[in-house]
N, C-alpha and C positions, 0 to 999 in steps of 0.2 A: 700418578705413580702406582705402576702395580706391587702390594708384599704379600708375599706367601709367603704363611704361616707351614710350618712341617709339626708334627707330633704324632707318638706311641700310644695308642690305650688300650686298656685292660680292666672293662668294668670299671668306669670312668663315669659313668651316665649320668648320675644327678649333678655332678659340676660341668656337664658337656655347655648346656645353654649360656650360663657365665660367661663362660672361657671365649665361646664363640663372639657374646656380644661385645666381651670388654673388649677383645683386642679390634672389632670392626671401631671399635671407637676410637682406639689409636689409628685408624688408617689400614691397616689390615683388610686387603681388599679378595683373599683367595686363602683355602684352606686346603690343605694334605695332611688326612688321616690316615695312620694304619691302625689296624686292629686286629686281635686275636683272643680264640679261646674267650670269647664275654659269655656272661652268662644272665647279666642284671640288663639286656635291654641296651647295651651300650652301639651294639650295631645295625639296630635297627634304628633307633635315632636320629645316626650320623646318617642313613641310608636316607629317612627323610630331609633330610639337611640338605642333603647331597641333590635329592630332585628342587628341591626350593634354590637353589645356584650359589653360586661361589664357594662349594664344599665337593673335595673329591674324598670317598671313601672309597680305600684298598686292602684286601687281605695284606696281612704282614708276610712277606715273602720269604722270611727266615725258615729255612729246614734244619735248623738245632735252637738253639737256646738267645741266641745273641738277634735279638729283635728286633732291636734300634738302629743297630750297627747295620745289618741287611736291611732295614726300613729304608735307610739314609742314601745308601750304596742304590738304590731301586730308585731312590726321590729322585737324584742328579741327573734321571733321564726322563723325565713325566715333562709334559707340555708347561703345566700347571707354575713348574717351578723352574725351568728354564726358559719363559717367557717373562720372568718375573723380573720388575727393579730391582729388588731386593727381597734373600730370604731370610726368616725369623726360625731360627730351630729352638722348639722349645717344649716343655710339659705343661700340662694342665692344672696340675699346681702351680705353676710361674709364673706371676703378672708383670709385665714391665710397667714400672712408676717412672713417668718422664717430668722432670721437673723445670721444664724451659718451654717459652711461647705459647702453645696453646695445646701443652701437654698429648703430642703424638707424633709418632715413628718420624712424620717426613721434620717434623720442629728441632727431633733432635739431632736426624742426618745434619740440618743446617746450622747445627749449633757447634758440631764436631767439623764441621766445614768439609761435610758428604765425602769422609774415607771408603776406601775399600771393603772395612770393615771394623763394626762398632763394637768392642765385649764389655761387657759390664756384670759387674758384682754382685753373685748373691746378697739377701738379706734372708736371713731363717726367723720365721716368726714361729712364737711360742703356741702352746695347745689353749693356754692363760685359762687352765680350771675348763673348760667347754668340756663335759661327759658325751653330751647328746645329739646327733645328729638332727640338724636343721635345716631344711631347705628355702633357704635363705642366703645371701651375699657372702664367700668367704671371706672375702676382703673384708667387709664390716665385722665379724665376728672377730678376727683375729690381728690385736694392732700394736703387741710387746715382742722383741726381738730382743737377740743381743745388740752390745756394742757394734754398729753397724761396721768399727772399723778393726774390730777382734773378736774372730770368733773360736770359742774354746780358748787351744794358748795359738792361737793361728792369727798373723797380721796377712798372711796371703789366701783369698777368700777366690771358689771358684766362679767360673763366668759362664754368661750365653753368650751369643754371639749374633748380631745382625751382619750379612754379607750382601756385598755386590757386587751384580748382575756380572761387572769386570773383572772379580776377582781370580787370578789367576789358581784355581782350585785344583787341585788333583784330588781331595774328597773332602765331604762335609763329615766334619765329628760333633759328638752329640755337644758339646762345648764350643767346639770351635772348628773353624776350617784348616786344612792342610794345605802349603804349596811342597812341590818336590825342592827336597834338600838341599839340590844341587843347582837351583835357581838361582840365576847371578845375584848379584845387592841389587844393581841397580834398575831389576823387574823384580822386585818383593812389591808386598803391597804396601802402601798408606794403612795404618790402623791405629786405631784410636781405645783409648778406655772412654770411661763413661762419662767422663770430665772434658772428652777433647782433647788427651792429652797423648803421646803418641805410648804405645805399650810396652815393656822391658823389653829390651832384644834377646834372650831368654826365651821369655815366651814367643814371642813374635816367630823368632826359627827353631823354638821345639827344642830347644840345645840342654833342656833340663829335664829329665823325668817327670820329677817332682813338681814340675812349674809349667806343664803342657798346659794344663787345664787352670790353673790360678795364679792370681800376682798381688801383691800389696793392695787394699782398700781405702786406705788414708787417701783422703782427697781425690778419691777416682770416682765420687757419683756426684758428682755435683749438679750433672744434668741430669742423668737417671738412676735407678737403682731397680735391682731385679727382686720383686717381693718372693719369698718362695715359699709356700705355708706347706710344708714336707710333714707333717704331722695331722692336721685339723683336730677334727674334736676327737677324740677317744675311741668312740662309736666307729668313725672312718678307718682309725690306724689300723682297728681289727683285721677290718676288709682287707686293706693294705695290704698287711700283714698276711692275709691269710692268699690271695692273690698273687706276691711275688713282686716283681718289679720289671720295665721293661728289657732292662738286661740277663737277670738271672734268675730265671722260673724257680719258685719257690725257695727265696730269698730271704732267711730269717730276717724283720726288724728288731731287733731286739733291746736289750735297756739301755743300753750305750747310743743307739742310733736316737732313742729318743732324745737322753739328756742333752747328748751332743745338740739337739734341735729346739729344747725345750728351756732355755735362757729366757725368760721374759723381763730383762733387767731395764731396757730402752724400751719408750712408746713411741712410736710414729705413727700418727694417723693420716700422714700426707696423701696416702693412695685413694684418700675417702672421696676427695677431691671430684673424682670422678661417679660416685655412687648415685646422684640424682639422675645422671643419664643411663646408668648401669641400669636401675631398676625399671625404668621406664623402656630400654632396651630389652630386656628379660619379660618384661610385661608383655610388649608387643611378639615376642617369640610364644611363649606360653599360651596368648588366645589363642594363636593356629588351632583349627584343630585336628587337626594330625600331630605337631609336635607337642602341645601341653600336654594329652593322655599318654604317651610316648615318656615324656620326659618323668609325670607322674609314675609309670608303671616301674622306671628307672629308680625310684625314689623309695616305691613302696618294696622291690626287691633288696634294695642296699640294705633298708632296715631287716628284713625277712634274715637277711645273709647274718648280720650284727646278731640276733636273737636265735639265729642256730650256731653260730659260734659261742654264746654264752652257754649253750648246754655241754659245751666240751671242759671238762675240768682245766686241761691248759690252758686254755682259753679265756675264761674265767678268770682262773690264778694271773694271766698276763695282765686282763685289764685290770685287775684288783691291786697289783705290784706297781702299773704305771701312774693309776691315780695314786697312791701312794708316796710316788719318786718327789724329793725337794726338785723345786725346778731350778736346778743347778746346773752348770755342766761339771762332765766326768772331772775329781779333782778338789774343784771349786768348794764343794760340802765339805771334803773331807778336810781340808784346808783351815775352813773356819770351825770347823769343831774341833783342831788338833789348838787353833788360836783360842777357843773356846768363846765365839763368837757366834754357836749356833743356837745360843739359848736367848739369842737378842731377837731373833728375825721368826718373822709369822710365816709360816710355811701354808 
């Protein structure tokens, strides 16, 4: 079974080797990068990646601001990814956690009984106190979320999406695929949530604004869950931060986007599952020697980047304000100190 993977990056570099090893260990047999504007080493990397096989790396083809969106619109023609069983649109902070068989892509096609197309549920994990940048496993570092089944005052939580090869596409969005509107019923596709279970008809034909991209999470990951560490340590968010995102070049994060993401009230460490083969897969990348000094020079730029942002007073004042934030979400605090419940709890 061939899966191509698609993703955006943007000074990306020290989580690039992860990202590539976790997902070849779910099965993940071909990679589509785009890239732009790096500056820490990110595209030089994937450039070595790319002569060692199964990574293609491409200038992001966007000529205004919308990265992803033209990244995507370019994928649906590349060999890479129309050759493929199945494609995985996804970011480098996303891990997919498969919780069936022998924990990988093709275990959970067969467990959803091989739809059209799989979407499954974020999970946002918390920054849980991490200041400092560490090269080392995000997954391991990062293992307190919200309620996996409420996030903020939200029961409908957004999705990725695995697609197949059949799927009657007219384009891939960064969340999920499109058919034309006017596609009879009875050539829609098969689609599934993360459970196997078939998706709202809402979402399924887009008939909701509000609901293209999310649906209810009660009982929709039972086979998998989308880990998404949108934060990491402090140190990263700066970069983040200072970076932009693949959609909108210079992209304030700002304290709402944390708290919203910085819930650490549930622990799951189920993803860990996979960490003896992760590091041992990371290991074997890292000897190269072409990708470990590569990957290193990645590493020692992200910090370079962190310690010229601290000399900027806003900069500074942000990271000073977000270690500071109770890890609540927006609401949540204010709530219990109006109940006067905030004098109970360790922040």
């Amino acid at each position: 079974m061939r899966i191509t993977a698609i993703t955006c990056v943007k000074n990306e570099g020290p989580f690039l080797l992860e990202w590539v090893a976790f997902n070849r260990l779910l099965g993940v047999t071909d990679f589509l990068f785009y890239s732009n504007d790096c500056t820490d080493g990110t595209d030089r990397l994937l450039d070595a990646l790319a002569d060692k096989g199964g990574v293609t790396h491409l200038p992001n083809p966007a000529k205004g601001r919308n990265y992803q969106m033209e990244a995507l619109k370019n994928a649906a023609h590349q060999s890479v990814v129309k050759k493929a069983d199945w494609v995985w649109v996804a970011d480098v902070d996303e891990f997919l956690n498969i919780h069936v068989g022998d924990h990988t892509i093709p275990a959970l096609i067969d467990a959803c009984q091989s739809p059209h197309a799989i979407s499954v549920n974020f999970q946002f994990f918390a920054n849980c106190d991490v200041a400092d940048f560490q090269d080392r496993p995000v997954i391991e570092q990062f293992t307190h979320s919200h309620n996996p089944d409420l996030w903020c005052a939200e029961t409908a939580i957004e999705v990725k999406t695995l697609v197949r090869n059949d799927f009657p596409l007219q384009y891939y969005g960064a969340h999920r695929p499109f058919f034309r509107a006017k596609l009879p019923p009875r050539k829609r596709p098969s689609w599934s949530d993360g459970a196997g279970r078939p998706v709202p008809h809402k979402f399924l034909v887009a008939a909701n604004p509000r609901r293209i991209r999310k649906f209810p999470a009660h009982g929709a990951r039972a086979f998998a869950t989308l880990n998404h560490y949108a934060l990491r340590s402090l140190d990263s968010y700066l970069v983040k931060n200072d970076r932009g995102d693949v959609n909108r070049e210079n992209r304030n994060f700002d304290d709402t986007y944390w708290r919203e993401r910085n819930d650490r009230s549930y622990e799951d460490r189920s993803i860990l599952r996979y960490l003896p083969q992760l590091n041992a897969a990371i290991a074997d990348l890292r000897a190269d020697p072409v990708l470990g000094p590569l990957h290193d020079t990645c590493v020692r730029l992200h910090r370079d980047k962190r310690d010229q942002l601290m000399t900027d007073p806003t900069y500074a004042g942000l990271y000073g304000h977000l270690r500071d934030l109770p890890p609540y979400p927006p609401g949540e605090f204010d709530l219990m100190t109006e109940l006067g419940l905030d004098k109970e709890l360790t922040l």
